[in-house]
mmCIF file of the C-alpha atoms, coordinates in Angstrom:
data_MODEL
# 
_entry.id   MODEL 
# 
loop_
_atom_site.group_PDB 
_atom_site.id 
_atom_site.type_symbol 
_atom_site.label_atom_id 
_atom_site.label_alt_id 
_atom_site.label_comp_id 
_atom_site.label_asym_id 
_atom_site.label_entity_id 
_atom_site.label_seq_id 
_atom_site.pdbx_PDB_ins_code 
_atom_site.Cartn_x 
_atom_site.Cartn_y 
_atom_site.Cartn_z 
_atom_site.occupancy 
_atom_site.B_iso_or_equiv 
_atom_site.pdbx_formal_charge 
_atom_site.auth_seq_id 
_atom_site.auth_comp_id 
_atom_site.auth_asym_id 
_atom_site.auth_atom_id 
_atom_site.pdbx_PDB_model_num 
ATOM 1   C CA . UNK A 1 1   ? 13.356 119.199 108.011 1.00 0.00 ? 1   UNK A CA 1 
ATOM 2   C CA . UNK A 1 2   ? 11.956 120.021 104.978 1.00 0.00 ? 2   UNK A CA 1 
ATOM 3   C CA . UNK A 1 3   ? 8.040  119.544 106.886 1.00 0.00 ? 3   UNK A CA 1 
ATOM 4   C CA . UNK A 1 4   ? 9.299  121.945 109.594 1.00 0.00 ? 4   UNK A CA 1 
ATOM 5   C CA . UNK A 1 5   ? 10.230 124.581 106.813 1.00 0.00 ? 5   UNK A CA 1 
ATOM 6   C CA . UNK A 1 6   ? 7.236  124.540 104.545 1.00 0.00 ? 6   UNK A CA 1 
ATOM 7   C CA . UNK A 1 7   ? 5.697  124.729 108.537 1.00 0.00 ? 7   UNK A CA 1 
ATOM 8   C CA . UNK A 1 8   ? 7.540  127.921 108.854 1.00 0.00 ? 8   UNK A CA 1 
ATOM 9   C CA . UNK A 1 9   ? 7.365  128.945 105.364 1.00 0.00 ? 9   UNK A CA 1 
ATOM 10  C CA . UNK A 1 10  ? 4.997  127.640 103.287 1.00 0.00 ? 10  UNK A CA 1 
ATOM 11  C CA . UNK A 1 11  ? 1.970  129.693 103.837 1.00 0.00 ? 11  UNK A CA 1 
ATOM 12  C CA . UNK A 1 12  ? 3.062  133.202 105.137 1.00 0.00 ? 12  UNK A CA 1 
ATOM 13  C CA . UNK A 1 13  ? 0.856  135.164 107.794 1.00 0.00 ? 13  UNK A CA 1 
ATOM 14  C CA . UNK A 1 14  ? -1.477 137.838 105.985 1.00 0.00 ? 14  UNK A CA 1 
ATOM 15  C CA . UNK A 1 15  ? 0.936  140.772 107.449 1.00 0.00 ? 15  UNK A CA 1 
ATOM 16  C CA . UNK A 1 16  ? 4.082  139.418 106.369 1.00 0.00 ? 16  UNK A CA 1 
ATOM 17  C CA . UNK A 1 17  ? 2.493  139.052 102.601 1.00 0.00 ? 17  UNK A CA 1 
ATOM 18  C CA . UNK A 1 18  ? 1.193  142.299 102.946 1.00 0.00 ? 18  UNK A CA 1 
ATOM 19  C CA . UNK A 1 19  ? 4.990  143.297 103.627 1.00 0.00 ? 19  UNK A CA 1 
ATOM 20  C CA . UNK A 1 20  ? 6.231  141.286 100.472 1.00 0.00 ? 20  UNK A CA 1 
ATOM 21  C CA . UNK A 1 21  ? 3.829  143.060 98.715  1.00 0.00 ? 21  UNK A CA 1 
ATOM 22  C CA . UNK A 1 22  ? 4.952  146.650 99.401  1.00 0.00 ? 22  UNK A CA 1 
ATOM 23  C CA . UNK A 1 23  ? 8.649  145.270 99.104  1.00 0.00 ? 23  UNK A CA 1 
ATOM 24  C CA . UNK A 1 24  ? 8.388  143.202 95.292  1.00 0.00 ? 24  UNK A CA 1 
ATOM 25  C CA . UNK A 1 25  ? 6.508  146.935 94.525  1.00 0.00 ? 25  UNK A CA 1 
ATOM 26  C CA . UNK A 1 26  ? 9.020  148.703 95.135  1.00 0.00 ? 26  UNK A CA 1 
ATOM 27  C CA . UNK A 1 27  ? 12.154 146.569 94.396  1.00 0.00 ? 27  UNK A CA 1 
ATOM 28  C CA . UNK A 1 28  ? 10.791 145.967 91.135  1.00 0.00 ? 28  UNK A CA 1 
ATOM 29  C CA . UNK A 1 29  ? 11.544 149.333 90.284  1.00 0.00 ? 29  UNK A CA 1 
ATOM 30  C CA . UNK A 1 30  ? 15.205 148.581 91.067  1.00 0.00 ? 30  UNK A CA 1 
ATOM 31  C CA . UNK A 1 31  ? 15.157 145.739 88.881  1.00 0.00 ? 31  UNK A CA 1 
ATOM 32  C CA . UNK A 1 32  ? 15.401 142.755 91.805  1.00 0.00 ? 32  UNK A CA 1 
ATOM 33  C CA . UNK A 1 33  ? 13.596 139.893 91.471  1.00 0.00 ? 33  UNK A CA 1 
ATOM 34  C CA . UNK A 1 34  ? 9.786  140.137 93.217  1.00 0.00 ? 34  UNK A CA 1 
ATOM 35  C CA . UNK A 1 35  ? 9.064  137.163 95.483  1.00 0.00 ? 35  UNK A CA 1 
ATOM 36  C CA . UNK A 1 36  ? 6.909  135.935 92.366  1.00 0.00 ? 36  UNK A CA 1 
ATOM 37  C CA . UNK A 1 37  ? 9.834  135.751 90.112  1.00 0.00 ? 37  UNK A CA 1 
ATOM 38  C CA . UNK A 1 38  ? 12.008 133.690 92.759  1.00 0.00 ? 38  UNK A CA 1 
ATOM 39  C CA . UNK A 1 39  ? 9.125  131.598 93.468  1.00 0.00 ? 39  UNK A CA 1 
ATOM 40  C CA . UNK A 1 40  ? 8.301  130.674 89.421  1.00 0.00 ? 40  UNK A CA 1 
ATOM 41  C CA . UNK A 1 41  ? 12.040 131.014 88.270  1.00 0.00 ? 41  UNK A CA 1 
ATOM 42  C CA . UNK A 1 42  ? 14.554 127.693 87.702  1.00 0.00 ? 42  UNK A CA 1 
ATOM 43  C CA . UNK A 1 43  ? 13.502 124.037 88.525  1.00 0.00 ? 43  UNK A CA 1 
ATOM 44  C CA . UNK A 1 44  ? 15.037 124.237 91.303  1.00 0.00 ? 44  UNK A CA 1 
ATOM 45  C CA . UNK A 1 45  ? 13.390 122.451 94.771  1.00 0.00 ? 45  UNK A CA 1 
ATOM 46  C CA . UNK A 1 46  ? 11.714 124.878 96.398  1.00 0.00 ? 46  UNK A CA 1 
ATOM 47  C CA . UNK A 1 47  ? 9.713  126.155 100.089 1.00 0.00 ? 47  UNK A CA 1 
ATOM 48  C CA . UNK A 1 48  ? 7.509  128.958 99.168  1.00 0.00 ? 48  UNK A CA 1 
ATOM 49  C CA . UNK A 1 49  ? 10.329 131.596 96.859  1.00 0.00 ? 49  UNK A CA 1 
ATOM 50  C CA . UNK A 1 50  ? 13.077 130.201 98.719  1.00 0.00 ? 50  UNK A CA 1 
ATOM 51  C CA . UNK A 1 51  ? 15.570 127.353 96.678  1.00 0.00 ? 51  UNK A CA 1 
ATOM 52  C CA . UNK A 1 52  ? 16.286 124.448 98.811  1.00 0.00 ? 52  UNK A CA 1 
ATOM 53  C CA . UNK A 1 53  ? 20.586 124.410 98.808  1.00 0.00 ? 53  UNK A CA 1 
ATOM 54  C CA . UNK A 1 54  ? 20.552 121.800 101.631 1.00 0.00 ? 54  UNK A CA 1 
ATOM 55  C CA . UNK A 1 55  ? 18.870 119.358 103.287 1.00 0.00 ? 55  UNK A CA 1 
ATOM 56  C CA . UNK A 1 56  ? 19.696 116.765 106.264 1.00 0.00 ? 56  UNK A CA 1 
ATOM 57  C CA . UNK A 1 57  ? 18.068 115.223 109.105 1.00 0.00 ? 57  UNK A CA 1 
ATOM 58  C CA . UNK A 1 58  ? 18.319 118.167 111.518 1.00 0.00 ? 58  UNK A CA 1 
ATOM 59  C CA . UNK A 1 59  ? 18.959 120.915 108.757 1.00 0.00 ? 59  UNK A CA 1 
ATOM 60  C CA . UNK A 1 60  ? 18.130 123.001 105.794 1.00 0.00 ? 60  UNK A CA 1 
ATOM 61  C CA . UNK A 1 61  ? 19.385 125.751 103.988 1.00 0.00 ? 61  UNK A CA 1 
ATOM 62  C CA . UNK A 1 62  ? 17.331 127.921 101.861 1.00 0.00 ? 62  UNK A CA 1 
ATOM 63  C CA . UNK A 1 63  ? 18.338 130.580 99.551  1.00 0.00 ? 63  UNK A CA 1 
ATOM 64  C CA . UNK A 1 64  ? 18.018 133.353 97.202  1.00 0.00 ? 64  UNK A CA 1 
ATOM 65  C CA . UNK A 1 65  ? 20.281 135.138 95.273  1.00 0.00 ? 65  UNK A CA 1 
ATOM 66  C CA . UNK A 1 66  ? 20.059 138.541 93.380  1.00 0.00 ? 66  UNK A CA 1 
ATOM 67  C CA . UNK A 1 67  ? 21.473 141.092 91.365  1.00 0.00 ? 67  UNK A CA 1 
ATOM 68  C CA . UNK A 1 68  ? 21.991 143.051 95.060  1.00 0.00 ? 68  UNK A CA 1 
ATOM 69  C CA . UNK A 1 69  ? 22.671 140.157 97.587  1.00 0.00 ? 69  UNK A CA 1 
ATOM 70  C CA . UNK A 1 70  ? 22.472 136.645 98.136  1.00 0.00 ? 70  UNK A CA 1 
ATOM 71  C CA . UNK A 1 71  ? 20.412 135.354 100.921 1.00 0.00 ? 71  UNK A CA 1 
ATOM 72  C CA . UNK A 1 72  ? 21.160 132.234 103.093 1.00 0.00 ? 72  UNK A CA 1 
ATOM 73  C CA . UNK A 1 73  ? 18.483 130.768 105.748 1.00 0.00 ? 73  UNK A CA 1 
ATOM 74  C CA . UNK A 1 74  ? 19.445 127.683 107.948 1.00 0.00 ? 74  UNK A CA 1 
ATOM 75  C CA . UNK A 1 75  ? 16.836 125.905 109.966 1.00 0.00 ? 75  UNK A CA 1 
ATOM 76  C CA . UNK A 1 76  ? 18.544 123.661 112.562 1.00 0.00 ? 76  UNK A CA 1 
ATOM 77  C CA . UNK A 1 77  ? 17.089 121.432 114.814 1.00 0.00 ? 77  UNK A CA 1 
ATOM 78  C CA . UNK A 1 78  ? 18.857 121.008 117.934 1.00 0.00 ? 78  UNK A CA 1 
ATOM 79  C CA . UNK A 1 79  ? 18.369 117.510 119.791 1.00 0.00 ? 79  UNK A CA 1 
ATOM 80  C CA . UNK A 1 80  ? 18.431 116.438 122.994 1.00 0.00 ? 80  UNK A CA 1 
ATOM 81  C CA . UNK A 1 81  ? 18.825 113.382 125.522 1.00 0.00 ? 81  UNK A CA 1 
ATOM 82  C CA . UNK A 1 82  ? 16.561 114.645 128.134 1.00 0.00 ? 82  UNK A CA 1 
ATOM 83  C CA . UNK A 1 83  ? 14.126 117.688 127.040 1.00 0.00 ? 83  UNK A CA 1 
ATOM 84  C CA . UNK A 1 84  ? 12.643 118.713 124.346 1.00 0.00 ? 84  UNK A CA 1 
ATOM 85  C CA . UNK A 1 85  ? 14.631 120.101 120.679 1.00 0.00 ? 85  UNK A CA 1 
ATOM 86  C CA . UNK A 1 86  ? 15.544 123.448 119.706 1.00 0.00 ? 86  UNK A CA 1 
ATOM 87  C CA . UNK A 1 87  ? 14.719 124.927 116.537 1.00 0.00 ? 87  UNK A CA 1 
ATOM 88  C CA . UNK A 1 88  ? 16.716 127.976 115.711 1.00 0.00 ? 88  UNK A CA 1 
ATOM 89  C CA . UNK A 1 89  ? 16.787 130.395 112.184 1.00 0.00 ? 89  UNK A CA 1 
ATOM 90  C CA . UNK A 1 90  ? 20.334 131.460 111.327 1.00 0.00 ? 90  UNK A CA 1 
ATOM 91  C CA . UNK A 1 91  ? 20.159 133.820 108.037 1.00 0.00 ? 91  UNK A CA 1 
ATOM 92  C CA . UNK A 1 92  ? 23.154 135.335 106.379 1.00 0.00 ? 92  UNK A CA 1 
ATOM 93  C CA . UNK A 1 93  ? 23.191 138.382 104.002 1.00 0.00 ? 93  UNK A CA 1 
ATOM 94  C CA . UNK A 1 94  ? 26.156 139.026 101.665 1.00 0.00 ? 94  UNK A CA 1 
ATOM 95  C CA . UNK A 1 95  ? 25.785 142.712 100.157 1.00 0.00 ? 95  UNK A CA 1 
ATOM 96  C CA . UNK A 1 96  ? 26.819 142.918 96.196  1.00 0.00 ? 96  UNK A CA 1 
ATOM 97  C CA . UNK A 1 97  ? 26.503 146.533 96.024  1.00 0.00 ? 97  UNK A CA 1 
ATOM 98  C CA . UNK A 1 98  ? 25.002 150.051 97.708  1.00 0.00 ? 98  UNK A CA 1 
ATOM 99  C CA . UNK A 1 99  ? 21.883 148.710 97.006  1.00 0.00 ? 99  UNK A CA 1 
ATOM 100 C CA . UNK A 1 100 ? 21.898 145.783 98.647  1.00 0.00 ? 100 UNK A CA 1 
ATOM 101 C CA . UNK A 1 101 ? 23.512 147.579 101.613 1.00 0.00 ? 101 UNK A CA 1 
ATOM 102 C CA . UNK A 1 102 ? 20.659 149.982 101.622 1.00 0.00 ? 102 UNK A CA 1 
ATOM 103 C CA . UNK A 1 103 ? 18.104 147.338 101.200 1.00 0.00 ? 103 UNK A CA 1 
ATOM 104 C CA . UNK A 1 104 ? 19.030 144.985 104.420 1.00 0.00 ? 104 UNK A CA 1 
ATOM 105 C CA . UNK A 1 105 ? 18.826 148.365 106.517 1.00 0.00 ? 105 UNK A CA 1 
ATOM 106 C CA . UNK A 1 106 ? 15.810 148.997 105.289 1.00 0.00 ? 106 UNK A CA 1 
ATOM 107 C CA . UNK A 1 107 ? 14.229 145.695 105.971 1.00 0.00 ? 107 UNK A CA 1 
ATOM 108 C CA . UNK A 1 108 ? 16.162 144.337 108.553 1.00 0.00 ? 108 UNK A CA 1 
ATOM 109 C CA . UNK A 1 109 ? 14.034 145.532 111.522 1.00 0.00 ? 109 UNK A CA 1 
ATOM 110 C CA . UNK A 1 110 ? 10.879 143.438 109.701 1.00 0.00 ? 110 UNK A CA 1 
ATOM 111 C CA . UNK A 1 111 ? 13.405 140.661 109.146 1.00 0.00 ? 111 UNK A CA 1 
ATOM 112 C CA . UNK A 1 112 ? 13.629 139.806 112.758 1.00 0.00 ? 112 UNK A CA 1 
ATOM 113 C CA . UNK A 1 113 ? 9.999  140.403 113.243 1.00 0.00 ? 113 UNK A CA 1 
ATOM 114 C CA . UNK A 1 114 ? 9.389  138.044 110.348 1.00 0.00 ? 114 UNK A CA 1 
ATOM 115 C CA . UNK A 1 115 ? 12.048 135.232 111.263 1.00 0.00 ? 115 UNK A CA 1 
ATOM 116 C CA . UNK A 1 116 ? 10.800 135.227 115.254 1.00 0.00 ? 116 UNK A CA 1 
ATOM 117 C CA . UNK A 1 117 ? 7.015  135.154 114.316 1.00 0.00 ? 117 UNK A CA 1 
ATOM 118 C CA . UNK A 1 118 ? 7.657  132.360 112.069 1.00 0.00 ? 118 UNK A CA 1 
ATOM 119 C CA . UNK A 1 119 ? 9.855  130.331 114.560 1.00 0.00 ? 119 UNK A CA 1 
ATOM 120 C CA . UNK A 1 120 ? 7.122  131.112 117.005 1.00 0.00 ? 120 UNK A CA 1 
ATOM 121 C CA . UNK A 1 121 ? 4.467  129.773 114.718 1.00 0.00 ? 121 UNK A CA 1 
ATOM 122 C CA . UNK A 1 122 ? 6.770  126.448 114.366 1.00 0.00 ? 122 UNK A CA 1 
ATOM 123 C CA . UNK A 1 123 ? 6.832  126.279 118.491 1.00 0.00 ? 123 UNK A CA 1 
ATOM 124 C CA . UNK A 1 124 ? 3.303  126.320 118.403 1.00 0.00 ? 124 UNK A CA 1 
ATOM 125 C CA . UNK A 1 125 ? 2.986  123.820 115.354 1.00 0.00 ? 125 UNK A CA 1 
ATOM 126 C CA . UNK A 1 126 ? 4.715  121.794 118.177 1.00 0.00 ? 126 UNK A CA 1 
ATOM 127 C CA . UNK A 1 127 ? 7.928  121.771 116.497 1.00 0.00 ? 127 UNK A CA 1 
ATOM 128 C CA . UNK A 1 128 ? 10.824 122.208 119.007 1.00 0.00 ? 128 UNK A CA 1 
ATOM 129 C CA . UNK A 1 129 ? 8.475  120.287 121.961 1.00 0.00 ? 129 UNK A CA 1 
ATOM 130 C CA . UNK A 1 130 ? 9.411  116.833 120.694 1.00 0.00 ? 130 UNK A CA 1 
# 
């Protein structure tokens, strides 16, 4: 699992950097964590800025927290007898304050864009056709 996730999340597209870029600018005035600091902070195991919570054979959970939310991603592969696995993104957002409700409206239409490029990039990787 962990070799499908830095897959999916190691080494971001140029446009989706370019859209962490404009977001750690402007969060930073807000006092949240840039992707830089979540990426350099703790010893924690890490894919990309993402902690590692979890990890098993056919899942793993990846995290952030902050001063407004805490941010849960689950990568699940989905086996099967006959055809080929299913890998599917599950992310969960839990909302501290105003801020952090503000903040996932904001972002979540380039959330989805984000999470289905990157599971489309796995699919092509070939993960998912096993």
């Amino acid at each position: 699992m962990r070799v499908i996730a830095q897959s999916v999340f190691g080494k971001p597209t140029l446009w989706f950097r370019a859209l962490l870029f404009i977001r750690d600018m402007v969060m930073a005035r807000f006092n949240v964590k840039t992707s830089s600091d979540l990426r350099y902070s703790g010893n924690e195991d890490k894919i990309n800025f993402f902690s590692v919570l979890a990890s098993h054979p056919d899942e793993i959970v990846l995290g952030a927290n902050d001063r407004h939310l805490d941010f849960r991603l689950s990568l699940l592969v989905q086996r099967t007898v006959n055809g080929p696995s299913r890998l599917s993104a599950t992310t969960v957002v839990h909302c501290h304050n105003q801020l952090g409700r503000i903040y996932i409206t904001v972002i979540a239409p380039f959330h989805r864009m984000v999470v289905i490029s990157n599971l489309r990039r796995a699919a092509a990787n070939g993960f998912g056709h096993e």
